[in-house]
C-alpha positions, 0 to 999 in steps of 0.5 A, spaced: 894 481 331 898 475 328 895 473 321 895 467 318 900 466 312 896 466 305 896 472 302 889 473 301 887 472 309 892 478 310 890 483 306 882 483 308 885 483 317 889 489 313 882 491 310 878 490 316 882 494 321 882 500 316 875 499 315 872 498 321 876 504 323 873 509 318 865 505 321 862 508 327 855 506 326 853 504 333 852 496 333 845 493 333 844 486 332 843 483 325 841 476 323 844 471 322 844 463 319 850 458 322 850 453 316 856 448 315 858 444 310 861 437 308 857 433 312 857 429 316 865 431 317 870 436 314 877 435 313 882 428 313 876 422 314 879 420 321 876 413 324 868 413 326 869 415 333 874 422 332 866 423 327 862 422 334 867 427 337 867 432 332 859 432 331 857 431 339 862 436 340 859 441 334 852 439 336 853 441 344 856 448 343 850 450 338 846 447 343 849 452 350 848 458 344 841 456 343 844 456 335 839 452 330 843 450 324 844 446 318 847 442 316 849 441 308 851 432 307 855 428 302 853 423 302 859 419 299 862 420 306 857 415 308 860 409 304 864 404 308 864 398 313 861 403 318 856 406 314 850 405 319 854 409 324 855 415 319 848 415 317 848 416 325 850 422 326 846 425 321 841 423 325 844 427 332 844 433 328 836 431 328 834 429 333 838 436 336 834 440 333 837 442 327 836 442 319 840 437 313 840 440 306 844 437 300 850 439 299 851 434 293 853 426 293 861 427 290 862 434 292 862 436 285 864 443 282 858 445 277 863 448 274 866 443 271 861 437 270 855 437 265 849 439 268 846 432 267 851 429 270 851 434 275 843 433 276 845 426 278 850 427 282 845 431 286 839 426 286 844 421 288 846 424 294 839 426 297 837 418 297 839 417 305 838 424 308 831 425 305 829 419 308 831 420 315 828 427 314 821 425 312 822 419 318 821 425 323 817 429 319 821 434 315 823 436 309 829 437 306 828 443 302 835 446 301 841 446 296 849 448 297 853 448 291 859 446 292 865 451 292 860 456 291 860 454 284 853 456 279 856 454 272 860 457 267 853 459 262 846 462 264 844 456 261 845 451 266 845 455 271 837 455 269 837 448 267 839 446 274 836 451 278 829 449 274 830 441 277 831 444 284 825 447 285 822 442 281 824 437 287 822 442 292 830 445 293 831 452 294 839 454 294 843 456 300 847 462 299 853 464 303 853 472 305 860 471 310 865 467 312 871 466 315 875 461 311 876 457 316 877 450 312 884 452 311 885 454 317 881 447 319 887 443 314 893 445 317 890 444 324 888 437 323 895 437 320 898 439 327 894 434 330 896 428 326 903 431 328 901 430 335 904 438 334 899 441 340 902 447 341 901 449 333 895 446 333 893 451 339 897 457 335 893 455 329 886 455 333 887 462 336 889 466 329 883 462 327 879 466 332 883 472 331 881 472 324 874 471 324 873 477 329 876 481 324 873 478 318 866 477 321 866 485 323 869 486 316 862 483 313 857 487 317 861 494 315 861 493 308 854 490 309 851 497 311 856 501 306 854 496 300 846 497 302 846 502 306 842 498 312 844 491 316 842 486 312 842 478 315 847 474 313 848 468 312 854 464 315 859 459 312 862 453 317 865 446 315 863 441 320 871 440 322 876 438 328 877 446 329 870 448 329 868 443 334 874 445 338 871 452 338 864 453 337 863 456 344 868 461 341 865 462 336 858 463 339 861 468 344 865 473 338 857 472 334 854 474 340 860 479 342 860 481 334 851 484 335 849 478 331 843 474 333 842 466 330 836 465 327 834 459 322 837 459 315 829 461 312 829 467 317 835 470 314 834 469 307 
């Protein structure tokens, strides 16, 4: 197996294979929550109709796997001369059967924003997903942080936490991942290039990687609990998945995972 260069990604294929060889746990299947983030596209912002294929491609895999996911917006992604058409392909994850959620207007780090400013933030990014839930009779009710990142203090963590409940969020954990936005940037990069044959390698070690990775968290899942927990899954809607979602779905079948929607898993 070929990992991908950063060292971060080395070590844990390094870190399954060793691991995976001391776990002879019979595999039995776990839930699990497909998200995505950074809707309605991920990656380099290409022209409306590389959007469409990348969301018509996505939502027609998760479709063939009977995959309920969520999927989390920013909502700034949607200002522009084709803002109607944008606004669009939230409602194909819709009208697919999926979920929205929040994922903040800006993509802002709670980090490194005043919590007020942060709140704002958030609010401003529910004002076209919210309606378009409500319009065919759904809530939005869950929150991602960007980056993952909490705040740096208990105090606006409980700041923020207290104004989403009080707006009707829950928050949206992340139990796995397979860090596929890195993977997912320099594979736009080989297609910018027109570099198909690199572009191919990228996604093939991007399979790989997720293989070990996926099978890594299900073992330190039963070592940490003693039990197999559900998980939750971290995507991004980007070129990459929407060229490999069917393979995706096979290694989470392949892995003894079973899709469910994220309130189930959680």
């Amino acid at each position: 197996m070929k990992c991908w260069p950063p060292t971060n990604l080395r070590i844990l294929c390094r870190s399954a294979l060793a691991f995976l060889a001391l776990t002879s746990t019979p595999i039995r299947a776990e839930n699990v929550a497909v998200t995505f983030d950074d809707l309605p596209t991920s990656g380099t912002r290409g022209d409306i109709a590389d959007a469409q294929s990348i969301t018509t491609r996505l939502l027609a895999g998760l479709k063939r796997h009977h995959i309920k996911a969520i999927g989390f917006v920013n909502e700034i992604q949607l200002v522009g001369n084709d803002r109607e058409q944008r606004i669009g392909l939230l409602a194909q994850w819709l009208d697919a059967g999926m979920e929205l959620g929040n994922h903040s207007y800006s993509h802002l780090s709670l980090s490194r924003t005043p919590v007020d400013a942060y709140i704002a933030d958030v609010s401003h990014g529910e004002e076209v997903t919210r309606p378009l839930m409500a319009g065919r009779g759904k809530q939005e009710r869950w929150y991602r942080h960007p980056y993952l990142e909490t705040g740096t203090t208990v105090e606006a963590r409980r700041q923020f936490e207290t104004w989403l409940a009080n707006h009707g969020y829950r928050v949206a954990p992340v139990t796995m991942e397979n860090s596929d936005w890195q993977f997912a940037y320099q594979y736009d990069k080989a297609l910018a290039d027109n570099d198909q044959r690199r572009a191919a390698e990228i996604r093939k070690e991007y399979l790989d990687f997720s293989t070990l990775a996926i099978a890594w968290y299900r073992a330190a899942g039963l070592q940490l609990l003693g039990r197999r927990p559900a998980f939750v899954l971290l995507l991004h809607a980007s070129r990459l998945n929407a060229a490999s979602i069917d393979d995706l779905a096979d290694i989470i079948q392949a892995q003894g995972l079973h899709p469910v929607p994220l309130e189930r898993a959680v």
